[in-house]
Short mmCIF file of the C-alpha atoms (twelve columns), coordinates in Angstrom:
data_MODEL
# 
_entry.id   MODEL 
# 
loop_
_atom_site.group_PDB 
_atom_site.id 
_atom_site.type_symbol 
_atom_site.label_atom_id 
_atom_site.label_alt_id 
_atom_site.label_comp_id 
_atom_site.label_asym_id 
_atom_site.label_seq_id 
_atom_site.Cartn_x 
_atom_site.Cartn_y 
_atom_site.Cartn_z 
_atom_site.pdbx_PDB_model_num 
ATOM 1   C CA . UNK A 1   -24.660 -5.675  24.020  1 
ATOM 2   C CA . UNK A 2   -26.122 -5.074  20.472  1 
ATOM 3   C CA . UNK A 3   -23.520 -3.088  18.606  1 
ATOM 4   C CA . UNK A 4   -23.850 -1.486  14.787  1 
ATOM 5   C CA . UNK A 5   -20.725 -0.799  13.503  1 
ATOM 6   C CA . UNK A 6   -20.924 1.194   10.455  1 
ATOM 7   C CA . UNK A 7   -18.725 0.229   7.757   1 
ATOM 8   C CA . UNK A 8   -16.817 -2.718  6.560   1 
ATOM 9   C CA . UNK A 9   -13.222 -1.569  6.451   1 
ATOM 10  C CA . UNK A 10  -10.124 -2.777  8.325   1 
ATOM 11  C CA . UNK A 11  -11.460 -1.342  11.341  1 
ATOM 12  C CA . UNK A 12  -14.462 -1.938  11.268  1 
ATOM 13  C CA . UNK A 13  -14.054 -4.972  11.133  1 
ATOM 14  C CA . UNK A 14  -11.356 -5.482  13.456  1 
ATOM 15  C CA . UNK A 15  -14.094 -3.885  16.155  1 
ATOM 16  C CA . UNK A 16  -17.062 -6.593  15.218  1 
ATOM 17  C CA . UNK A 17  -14.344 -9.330  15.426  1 
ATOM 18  C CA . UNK A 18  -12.641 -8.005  19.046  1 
ATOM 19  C CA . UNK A 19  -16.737 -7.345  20.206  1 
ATOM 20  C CA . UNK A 20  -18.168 -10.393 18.563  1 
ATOM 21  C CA . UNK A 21  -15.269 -12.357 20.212  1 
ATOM 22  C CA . UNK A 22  -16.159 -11.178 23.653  1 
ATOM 23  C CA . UNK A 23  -19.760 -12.260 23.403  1 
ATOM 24  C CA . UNK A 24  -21.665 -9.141  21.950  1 
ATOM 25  C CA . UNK A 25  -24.197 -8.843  19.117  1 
ATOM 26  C CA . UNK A 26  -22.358 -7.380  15.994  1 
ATOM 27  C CA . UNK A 27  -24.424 -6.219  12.607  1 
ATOM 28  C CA . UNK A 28  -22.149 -4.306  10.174  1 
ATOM 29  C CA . UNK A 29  -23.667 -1.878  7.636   1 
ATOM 30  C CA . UNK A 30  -21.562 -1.590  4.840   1 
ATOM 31  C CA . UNK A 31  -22.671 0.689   1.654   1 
ATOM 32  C CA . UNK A 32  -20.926 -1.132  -0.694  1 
ATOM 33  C CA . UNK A 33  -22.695 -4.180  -2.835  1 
ATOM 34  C CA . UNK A 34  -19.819 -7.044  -1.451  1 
ATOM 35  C CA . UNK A 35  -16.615 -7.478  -0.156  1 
ATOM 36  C CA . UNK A 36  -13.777 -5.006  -1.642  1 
ATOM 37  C CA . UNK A 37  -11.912 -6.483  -4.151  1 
ATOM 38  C CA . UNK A 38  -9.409  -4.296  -5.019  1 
ATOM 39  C CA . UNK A 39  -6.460  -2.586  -2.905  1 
ATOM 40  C CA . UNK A 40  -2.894  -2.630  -2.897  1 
ATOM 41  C CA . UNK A 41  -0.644  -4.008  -0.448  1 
ATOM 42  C CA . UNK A 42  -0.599  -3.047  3.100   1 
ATOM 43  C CA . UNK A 43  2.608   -3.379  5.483   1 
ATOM 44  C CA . UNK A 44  1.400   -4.300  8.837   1 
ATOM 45  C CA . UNK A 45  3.939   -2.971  11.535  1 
ATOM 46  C CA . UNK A 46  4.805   -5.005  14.976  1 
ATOM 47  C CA . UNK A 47  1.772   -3.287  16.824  1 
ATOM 48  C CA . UNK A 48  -0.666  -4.124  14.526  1 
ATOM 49  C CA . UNK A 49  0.567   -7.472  14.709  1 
ATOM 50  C CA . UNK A 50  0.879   -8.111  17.932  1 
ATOM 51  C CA . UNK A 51  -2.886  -6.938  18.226  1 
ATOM 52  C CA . UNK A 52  -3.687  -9.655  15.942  1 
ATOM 53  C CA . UNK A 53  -1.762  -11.609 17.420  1 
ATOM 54  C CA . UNK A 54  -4.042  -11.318 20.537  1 
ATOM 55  C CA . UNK A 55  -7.426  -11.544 18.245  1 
ATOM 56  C CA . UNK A 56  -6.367  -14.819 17.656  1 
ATOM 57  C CA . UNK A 57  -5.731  -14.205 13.789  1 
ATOM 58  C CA . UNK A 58  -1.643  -13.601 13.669  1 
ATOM 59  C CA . UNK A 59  -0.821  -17.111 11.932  1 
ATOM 60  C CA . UNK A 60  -4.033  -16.370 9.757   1 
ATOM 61  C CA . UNK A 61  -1.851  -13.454 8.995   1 
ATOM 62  C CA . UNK A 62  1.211   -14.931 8.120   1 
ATOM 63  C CA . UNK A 63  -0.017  -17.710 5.815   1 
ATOM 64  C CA . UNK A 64  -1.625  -14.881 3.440   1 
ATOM 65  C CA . UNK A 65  1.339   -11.985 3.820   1 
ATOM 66  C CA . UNK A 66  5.232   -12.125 3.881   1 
ATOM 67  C CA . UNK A 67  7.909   -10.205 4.952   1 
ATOM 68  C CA . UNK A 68  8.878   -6.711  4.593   1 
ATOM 69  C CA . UNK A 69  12.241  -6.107  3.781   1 
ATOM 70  C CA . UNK A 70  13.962  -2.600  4.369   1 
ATOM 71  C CA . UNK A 71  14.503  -0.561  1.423   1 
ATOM 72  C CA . UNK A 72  16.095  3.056   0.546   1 
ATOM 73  C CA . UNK A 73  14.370  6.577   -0.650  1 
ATOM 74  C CA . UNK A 74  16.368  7.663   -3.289  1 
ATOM 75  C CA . UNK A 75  17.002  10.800  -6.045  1 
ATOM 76  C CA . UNK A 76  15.881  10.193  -9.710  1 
ATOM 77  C CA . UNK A 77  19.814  9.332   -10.809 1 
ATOM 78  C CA . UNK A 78  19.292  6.543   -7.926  1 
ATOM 79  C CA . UNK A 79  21.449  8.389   -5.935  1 
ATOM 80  C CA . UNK A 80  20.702  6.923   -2.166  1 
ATOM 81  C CA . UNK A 81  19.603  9.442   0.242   1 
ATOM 82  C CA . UNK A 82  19.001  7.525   3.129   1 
ATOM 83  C CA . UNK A 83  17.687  3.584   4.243   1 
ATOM 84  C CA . UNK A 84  14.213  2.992   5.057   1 
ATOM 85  C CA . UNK A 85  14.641  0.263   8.002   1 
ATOM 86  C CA . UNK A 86  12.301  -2.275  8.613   1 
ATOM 87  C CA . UNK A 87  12.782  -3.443  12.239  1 
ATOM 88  C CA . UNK A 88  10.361  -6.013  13.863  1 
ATOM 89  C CA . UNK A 89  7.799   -8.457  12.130  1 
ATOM 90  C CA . UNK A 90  6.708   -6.612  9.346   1 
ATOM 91  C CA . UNK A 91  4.353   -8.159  7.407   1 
ATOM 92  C CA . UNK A 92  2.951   -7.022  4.027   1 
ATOM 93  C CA . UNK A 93  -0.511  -8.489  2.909   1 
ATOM 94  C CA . UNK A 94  -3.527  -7.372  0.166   1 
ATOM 95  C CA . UNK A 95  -5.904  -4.936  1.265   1 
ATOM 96  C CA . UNK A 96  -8.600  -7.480  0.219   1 
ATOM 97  C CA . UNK A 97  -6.720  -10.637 2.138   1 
ATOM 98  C CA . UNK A 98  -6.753  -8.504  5.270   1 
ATOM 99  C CA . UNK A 99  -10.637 -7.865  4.896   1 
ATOM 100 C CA . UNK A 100 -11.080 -11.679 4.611   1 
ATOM 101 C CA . UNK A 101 -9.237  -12.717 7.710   1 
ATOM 102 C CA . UNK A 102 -10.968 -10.129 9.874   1 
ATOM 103 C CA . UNK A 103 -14.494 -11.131 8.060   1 
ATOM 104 C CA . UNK A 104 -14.024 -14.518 8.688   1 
ATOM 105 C CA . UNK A 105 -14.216 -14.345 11.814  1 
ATOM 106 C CA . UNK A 106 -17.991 -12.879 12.049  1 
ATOM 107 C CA . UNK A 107 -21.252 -15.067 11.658  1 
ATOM 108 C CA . UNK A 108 -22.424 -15.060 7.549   1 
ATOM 109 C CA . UNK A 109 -24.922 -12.444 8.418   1 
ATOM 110 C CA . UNK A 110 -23.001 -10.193 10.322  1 
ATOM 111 C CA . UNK A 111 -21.600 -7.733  7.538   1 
ATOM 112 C CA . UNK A 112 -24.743 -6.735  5.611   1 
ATOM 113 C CA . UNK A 113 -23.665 -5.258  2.322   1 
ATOM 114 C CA . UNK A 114 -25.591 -3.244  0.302   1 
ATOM 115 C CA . UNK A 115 -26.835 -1.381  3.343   1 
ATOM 116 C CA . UNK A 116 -25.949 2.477   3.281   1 
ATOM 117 C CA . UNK A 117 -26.384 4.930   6.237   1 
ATOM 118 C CA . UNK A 118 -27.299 8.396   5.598   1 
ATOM 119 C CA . UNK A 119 -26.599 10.861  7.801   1 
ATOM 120 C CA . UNK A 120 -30.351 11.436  8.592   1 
ATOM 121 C CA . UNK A 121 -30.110 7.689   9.683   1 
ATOM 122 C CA . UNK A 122 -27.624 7.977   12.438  1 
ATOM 123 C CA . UNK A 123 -29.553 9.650   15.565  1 
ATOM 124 C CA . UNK A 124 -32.202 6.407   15.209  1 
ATOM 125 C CA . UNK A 125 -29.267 3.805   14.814  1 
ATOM 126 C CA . UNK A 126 -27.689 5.293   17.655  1 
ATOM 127 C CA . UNK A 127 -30.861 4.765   19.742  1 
ATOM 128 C CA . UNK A 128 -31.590 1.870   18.321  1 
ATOM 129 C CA . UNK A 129 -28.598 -0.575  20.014  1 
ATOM 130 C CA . UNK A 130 -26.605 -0.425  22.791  1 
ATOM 131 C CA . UNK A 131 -22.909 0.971   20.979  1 
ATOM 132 C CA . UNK A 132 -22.958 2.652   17.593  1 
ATOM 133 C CA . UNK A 133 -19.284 1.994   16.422  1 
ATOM 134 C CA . UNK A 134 -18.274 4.599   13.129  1 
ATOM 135 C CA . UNK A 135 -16.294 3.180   10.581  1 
ATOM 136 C CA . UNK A 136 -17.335 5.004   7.034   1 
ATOM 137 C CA . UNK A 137 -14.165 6.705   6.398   1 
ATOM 138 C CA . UNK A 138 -12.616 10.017  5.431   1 
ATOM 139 C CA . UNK A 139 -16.157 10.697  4.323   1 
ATOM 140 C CA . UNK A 140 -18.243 8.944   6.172   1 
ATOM 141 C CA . UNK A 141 -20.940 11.243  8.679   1 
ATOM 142 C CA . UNK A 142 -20.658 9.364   11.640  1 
ATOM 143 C CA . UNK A 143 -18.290 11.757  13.572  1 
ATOM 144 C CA . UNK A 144 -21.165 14.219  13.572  1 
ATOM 145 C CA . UNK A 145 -22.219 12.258  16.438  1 
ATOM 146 C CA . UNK A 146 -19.398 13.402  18.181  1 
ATOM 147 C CA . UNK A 147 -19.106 17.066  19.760  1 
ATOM 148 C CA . UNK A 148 -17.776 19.322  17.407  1 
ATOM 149 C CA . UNK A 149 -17.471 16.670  14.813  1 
ATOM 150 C CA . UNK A 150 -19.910 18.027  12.465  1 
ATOM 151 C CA . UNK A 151 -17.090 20.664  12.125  1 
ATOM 152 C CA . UNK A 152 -14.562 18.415  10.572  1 
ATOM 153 C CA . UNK A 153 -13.941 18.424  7.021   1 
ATOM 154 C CA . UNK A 154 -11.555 16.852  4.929   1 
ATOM 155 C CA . UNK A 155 -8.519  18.398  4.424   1 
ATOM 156 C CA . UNK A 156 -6.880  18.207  0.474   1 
ATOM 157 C CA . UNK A 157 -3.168  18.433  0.212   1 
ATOM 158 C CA . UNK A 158 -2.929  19.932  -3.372  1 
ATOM 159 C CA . UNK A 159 -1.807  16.295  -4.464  1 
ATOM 160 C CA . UNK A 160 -2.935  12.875  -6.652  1 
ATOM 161 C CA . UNK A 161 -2.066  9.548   -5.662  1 
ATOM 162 C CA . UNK A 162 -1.577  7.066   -8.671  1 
ATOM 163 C CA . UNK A 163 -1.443  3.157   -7.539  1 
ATOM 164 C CA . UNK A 164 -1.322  -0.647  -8.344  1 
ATOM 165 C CA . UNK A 165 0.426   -3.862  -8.924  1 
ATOM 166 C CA . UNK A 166 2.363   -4.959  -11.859 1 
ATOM 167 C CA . UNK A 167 3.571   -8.475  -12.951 1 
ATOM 168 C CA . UNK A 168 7.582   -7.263  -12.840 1 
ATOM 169 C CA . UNK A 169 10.338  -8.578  -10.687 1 
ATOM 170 C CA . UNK A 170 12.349  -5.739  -8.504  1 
ATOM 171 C CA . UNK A 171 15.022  -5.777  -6.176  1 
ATOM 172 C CA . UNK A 172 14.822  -4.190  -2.933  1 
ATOM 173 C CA . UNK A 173 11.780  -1.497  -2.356  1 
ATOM 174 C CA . UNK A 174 12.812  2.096   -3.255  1 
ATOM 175 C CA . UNK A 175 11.251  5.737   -2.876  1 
ATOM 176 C CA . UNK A 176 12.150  8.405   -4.779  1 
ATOM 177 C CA . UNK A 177 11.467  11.688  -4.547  1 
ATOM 178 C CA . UNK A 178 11.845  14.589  -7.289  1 
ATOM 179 C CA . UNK A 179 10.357  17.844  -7.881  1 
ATOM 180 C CA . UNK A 180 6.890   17.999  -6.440  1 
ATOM 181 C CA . UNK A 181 7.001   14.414  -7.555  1 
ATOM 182 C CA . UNK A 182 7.436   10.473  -6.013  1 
ATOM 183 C CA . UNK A 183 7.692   7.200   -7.306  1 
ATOM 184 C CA . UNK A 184 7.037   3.780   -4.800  1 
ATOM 185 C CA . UNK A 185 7.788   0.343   -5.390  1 
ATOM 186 C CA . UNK A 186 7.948   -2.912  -3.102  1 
ATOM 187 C CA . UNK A 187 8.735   -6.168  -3.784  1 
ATOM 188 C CA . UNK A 188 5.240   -7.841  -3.700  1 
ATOM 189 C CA . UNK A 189 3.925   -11.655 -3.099  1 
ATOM 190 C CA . UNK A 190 5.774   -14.403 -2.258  1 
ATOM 191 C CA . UNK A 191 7.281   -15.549 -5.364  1 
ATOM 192 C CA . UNK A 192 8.709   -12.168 -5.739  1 
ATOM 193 C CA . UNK A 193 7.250   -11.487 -9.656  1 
ATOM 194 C CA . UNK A 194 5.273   -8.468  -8.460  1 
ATOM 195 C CA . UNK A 195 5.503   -4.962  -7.602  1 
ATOM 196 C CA . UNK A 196 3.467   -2.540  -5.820  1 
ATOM 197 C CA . UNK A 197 3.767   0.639   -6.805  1 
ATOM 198 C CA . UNK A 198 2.383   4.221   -6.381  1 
ATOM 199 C CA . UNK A 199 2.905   7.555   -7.886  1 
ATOM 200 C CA . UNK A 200 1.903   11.047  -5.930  1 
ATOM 201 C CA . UNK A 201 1.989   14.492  -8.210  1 
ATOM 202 C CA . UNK A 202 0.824   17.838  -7.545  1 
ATOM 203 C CA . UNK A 203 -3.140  17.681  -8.724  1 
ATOM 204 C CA . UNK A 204 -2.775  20.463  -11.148 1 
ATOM 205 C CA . UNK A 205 -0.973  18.368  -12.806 1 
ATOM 206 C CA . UNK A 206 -2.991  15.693  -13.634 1 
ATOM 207 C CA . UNK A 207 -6.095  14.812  -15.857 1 
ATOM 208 C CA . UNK A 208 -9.019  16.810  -14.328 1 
ATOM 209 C CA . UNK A 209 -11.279 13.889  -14.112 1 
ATOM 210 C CA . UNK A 210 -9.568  9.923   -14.560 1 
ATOM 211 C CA . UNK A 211 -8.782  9.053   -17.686 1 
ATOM 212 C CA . UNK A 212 -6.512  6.181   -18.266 1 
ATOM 213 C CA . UNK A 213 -4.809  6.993   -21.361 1 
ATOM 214 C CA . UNK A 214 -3.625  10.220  -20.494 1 
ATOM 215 C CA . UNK A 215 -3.178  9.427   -16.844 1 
ATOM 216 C CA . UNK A 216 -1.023  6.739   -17.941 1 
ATOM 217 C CA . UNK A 217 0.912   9.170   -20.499 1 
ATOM 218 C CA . UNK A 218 1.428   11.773  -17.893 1 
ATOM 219 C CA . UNK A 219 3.142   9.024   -15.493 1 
ATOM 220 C CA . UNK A 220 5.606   7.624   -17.978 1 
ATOM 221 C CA . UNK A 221 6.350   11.370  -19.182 1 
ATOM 222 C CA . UNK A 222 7.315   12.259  -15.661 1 
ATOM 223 C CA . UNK A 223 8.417   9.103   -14.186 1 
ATOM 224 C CA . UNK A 224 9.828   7.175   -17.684 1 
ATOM 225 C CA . UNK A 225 13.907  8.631   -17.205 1 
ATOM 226 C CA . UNK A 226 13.955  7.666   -13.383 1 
ATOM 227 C CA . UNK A 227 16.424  4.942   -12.191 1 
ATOM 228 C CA . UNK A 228 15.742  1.646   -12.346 1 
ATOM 229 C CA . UNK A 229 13.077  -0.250  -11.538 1 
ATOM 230 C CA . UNK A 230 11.111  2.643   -12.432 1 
ATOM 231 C CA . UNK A 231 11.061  2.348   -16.110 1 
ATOM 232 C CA . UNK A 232 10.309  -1.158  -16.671 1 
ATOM 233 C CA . UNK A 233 7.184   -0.838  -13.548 1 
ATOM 234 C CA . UNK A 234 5.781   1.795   -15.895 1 
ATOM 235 C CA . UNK A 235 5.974   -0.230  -18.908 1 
ATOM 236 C CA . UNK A 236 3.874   -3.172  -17.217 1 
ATOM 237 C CA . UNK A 237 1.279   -0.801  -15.853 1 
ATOM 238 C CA . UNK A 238 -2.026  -1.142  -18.203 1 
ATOM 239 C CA . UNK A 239 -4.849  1.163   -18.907 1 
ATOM 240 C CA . UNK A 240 -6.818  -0.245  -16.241 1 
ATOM 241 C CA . UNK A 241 -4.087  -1.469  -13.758 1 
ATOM 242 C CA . UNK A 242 -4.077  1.179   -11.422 1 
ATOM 243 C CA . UNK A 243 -6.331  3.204   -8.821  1 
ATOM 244 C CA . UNK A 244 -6.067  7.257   -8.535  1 
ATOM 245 C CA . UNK A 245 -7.382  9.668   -5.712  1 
ATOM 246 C CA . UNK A 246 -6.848  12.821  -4.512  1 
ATOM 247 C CA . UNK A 247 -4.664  12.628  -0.541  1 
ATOM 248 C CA . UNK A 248 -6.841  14.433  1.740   1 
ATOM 249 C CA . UNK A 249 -6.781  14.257  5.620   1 
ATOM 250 C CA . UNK A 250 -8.262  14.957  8.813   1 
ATOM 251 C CA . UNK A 251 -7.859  17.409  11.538  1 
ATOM 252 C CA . UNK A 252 -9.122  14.839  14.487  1 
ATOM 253 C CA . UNK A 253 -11.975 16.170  16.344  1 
ATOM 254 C CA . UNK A 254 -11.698 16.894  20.226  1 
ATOM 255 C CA . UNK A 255 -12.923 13.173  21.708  1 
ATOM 256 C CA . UNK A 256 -13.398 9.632   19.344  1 
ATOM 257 C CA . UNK A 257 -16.367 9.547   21.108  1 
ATOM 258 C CA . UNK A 258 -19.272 10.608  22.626  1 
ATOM 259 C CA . UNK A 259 -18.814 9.659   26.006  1 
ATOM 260 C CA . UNK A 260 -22.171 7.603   26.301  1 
ATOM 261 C CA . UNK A 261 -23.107 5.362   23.325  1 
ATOM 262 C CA . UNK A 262 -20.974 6.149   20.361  1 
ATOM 263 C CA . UNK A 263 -16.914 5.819   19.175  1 
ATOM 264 C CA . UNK A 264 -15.995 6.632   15.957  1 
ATOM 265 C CA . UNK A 265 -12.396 4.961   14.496  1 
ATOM 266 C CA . UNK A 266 -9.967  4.491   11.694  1 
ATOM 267 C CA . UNK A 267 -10.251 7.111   8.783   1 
ATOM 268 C CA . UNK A 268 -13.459 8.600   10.281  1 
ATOM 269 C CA . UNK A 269 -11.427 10.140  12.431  1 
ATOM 270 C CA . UNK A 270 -7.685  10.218  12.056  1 
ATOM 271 C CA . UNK A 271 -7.709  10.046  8.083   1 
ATOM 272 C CA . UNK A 272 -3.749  10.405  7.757   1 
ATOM 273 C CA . UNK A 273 -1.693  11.298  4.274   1 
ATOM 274 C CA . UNK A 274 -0.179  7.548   3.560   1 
ATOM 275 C CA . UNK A 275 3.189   9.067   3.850   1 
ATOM 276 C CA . UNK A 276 3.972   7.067   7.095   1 
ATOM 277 C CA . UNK A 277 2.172   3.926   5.097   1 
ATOM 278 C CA . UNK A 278 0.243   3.768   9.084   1 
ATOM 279 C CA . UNK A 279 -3.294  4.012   7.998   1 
ATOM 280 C CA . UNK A 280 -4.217  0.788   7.957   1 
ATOM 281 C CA . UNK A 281 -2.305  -0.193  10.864  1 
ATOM 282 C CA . UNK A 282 -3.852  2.423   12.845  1 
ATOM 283 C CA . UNK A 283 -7.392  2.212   11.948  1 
ATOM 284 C CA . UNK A 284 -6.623  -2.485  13.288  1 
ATOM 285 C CA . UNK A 285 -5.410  -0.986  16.538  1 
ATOM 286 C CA . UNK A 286 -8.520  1.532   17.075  1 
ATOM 287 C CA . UNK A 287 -10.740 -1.410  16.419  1 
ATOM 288 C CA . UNK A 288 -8.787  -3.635  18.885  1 
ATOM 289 C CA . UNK A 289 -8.454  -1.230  21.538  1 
ATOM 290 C CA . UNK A 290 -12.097 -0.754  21.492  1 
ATOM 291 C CA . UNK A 291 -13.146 -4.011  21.769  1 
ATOM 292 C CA . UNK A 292 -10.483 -4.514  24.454  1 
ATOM 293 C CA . UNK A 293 -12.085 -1.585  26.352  1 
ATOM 294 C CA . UNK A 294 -15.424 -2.743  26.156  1 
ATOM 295 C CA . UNK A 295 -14.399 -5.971  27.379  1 
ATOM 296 C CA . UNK A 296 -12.595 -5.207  30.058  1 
ATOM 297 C CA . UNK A 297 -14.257 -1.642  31.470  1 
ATOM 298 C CA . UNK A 298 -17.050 -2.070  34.341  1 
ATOM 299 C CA . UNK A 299 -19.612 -0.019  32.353  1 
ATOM 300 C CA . UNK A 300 -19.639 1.032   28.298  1 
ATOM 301 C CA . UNK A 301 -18.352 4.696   29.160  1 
ATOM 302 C CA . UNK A 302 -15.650 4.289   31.395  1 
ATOM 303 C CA . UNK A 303 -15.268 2.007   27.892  1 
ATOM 304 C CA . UNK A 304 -15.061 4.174   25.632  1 
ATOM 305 C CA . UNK A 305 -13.627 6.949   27.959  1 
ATOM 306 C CA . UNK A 306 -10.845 4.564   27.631  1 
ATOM 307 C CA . UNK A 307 -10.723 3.886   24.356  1 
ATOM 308 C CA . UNK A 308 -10.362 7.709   23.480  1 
ATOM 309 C CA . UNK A 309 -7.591  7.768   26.173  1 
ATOM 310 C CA . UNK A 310 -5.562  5.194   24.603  1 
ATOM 311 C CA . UNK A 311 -6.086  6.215   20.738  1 
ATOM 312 C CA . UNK A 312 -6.919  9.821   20.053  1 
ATOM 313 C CA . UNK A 313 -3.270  11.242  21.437  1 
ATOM 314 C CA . UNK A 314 -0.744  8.693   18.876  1 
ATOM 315 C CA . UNK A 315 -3.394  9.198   15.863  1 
ATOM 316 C CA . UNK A 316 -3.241  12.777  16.535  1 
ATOM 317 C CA . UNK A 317 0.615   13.018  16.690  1 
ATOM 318 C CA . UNK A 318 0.532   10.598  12.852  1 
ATOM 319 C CA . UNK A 319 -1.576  13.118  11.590  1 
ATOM 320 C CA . UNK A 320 0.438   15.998  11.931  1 
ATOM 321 C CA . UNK A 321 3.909   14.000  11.182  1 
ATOM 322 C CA . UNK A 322 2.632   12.436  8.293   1 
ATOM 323 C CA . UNK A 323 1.393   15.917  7.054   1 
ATOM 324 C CA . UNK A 324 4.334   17.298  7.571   1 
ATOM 325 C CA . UNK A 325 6.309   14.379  5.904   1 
ATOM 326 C CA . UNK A 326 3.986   14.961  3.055   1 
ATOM 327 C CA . UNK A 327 4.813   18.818  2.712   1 
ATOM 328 C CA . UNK A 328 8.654   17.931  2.455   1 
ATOM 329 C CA . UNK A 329 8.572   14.912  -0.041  1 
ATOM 330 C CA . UNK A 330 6.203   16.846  -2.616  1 
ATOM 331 C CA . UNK A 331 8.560   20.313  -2.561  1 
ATOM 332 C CA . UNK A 332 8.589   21.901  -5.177  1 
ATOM 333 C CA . UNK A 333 11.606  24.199  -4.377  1 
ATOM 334 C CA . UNK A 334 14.470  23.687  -2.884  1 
ATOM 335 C CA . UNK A 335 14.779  19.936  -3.270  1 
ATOM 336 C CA . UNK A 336 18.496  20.102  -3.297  1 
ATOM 337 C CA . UNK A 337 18.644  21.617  0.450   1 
ATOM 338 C CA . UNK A 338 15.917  19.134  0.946   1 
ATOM 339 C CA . UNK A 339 17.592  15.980  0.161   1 
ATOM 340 C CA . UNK A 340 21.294  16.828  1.376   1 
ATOM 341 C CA . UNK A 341 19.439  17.419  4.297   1 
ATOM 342 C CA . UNK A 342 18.358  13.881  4.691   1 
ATOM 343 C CA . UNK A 343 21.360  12.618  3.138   1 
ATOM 344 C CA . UNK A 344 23.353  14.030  6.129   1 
ATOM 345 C CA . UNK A 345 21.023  13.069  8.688   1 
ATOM 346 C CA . UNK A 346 20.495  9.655   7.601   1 
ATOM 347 C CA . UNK A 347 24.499  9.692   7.796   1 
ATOM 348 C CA . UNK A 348 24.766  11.164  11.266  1 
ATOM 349 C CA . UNK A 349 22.001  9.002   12.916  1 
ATOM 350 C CA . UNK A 350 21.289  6.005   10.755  1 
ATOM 351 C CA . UNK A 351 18.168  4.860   13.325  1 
ATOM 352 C CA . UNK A 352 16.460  8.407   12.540  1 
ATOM 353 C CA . UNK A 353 15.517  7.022   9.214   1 
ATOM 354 C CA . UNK A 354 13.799  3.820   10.457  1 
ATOM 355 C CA . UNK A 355 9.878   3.973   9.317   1 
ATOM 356 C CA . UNK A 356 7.187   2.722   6.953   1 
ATOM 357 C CA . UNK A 357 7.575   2.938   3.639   1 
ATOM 358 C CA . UNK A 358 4.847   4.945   2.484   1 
ATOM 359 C CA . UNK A 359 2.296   3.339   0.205   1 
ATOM 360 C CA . UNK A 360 -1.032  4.973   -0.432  1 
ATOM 361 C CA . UNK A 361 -3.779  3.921   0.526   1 
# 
């Protein structure tokens, strides 16, 4: 088959290395002038993996990443409310590393950069190849394809995501949450002399448009008398070491597809708060489901029939738990109830608390 995928992200392209793998024609349209650059760390969770794993790209995968350890979410005294468990090969690896192991996979040609789609574009690219795979993003257009897509908007949460890597050593990784107010780091690369780190405050809050001076002010002001490692992250953090973005989501539309010629994937469709840190992850499995479907299906929509099957009812269920992990972490009021509450359930059933650590993404 000929297949446009549109976009250049993790999944898409996971999709044109699962589709160009099986034997099909892949272009990817990306808007942007090269390959991304920038990007935190991503933790890459057993599924994800294991679907590398089967692409053929796992050990690729481990020589760039390394481990995840398990870490705790704490008050700002460093009080520990509860463990963050790590269970399984967990793997943590740069946004841009990721991009370059799925890439290299794909003929030089295939990802054509520099090459926007507008959304007057998409009915002619549809007709114009056999599958029209959308990858653009919490803003992309390519879910208007879909029915009742051009109904989905994106979805603010009220909140501002600060994030980067500094040269500092830390310990174990730690969350904290305060009022209305978190702080992130993990242990980052293998020599263990960086951190990531992110910051998420209510929007109101912060600068109206970026500006690195007083963004940077505003996070040591509310983030300089936390526990340790929290201090000494903030005092590596430059003027121009960070990224900042408002958290917005997605309320998935009906089907990922249309049920003929078009699936849409990743963010495009599932865009997810980072609080479950499953974004990523997600968005690699969409990709490699596809392709598996296409490969394996009879005819392309009993494809992508089961394609939606298999990933529109877990991204859904992320969505919501992610939103609603979101809501609690960034309370305002009653924080005390709040954390006792996961103090005691953290005590009572210790596996409860096993999940990402959030990172933003």
């Amino acid at each position: 088959m000929r297949v446009t995928v549109v976009g250049a992200g993790i999944g898409g392209l996971a999709a044109a290395a699962g589709l160009h793998a099986a034997g099909h024609e892949v272009t990817v349209r990306e808007r942007a002038p090269g390959p991304a650059t920038d990007g935190t760390a991503l933790g890459i969770w057993p599924a994800a993996v294991r679907a590398l794993d089967d692409l053929g790209l796992g050990p690729g995968l481990r020589a760039v990443s390394h481990p995840q350890a398990s870490g705790a979410l704490c008050r700002p005294d460093g009080t520990r409310l509860a463990r963050i468990d790590v269970r399984g090969e967990v793997h943590l690896v740069a946004r841009p590393d990721l991009r370059t192991l799925l890439a290299g996979t794909l003929p030089g040609d295939t990802v054509r950069y520099g090459s926007p789609v507008a959304e007057a574009d998409l009915p002619a690219l549809r007709d114009g190849c056999d599958l029209l795979v959308g990858a653009d993003g919490l803003h992309g257009t390519t879910r208007t394809l879909l029915p009742g897509g051009d109904r989905v908007r994106p979805r603010r949460t009220g909140t501002v995501a600060y994030r980067g890597v500094a040269t500092v050593t830390v310990g174990a990784g730690t969350e904290t949450w305060g009022r209305g107010a978190r702080f992130g780091v993990l242990p980052h690369g293998p020599d263990g002399d960086r951190a990531n780190w992110y910051a998420v405050l209510p929007s109101a809050d912060a600068p109206p448009s970026p500006d690195p001076a007083a963004d940077l002010a505003l996070l040591r002001e509310r983030f300089g008398a936390w526990h340790d490692p929290v201090p000494r992250v903030l005092a590596r953090i430059g003027t121009d070491g960070y990224l900042r973005h408002h958290l917005a989501d997605l309320r998935p539309p009906r089907r990922y597809t249309d049920g003929r010629r078009v699936a849409v994937l990743g963010d495009a469709v599932h865009a997810m708060t980072p609080d479950l840190g499953q974004g990523a992850c997600q968005a690699l499995l969409d990709g490699i489901a596809l392709a598996t479907a296409v490969t394996r299906s009879a005819d392309l929509p009993s494809a992508l029939r089961a394609y939606d099957r298999r990933r529109r009812p877990p991204t859904r269920r992320l969505v919501r738990l992610a939103r609603a992990v979101h809501r609690v972490a960034q309370a305002r009021r009653g924080t005390r109830l709040r954390d006792r509450a996961v103090s005691t359930l953290s005590a009572l059933t210790p596996s409860s608390t096993a999940r990402p650590a959030p990172s933003p993404h």
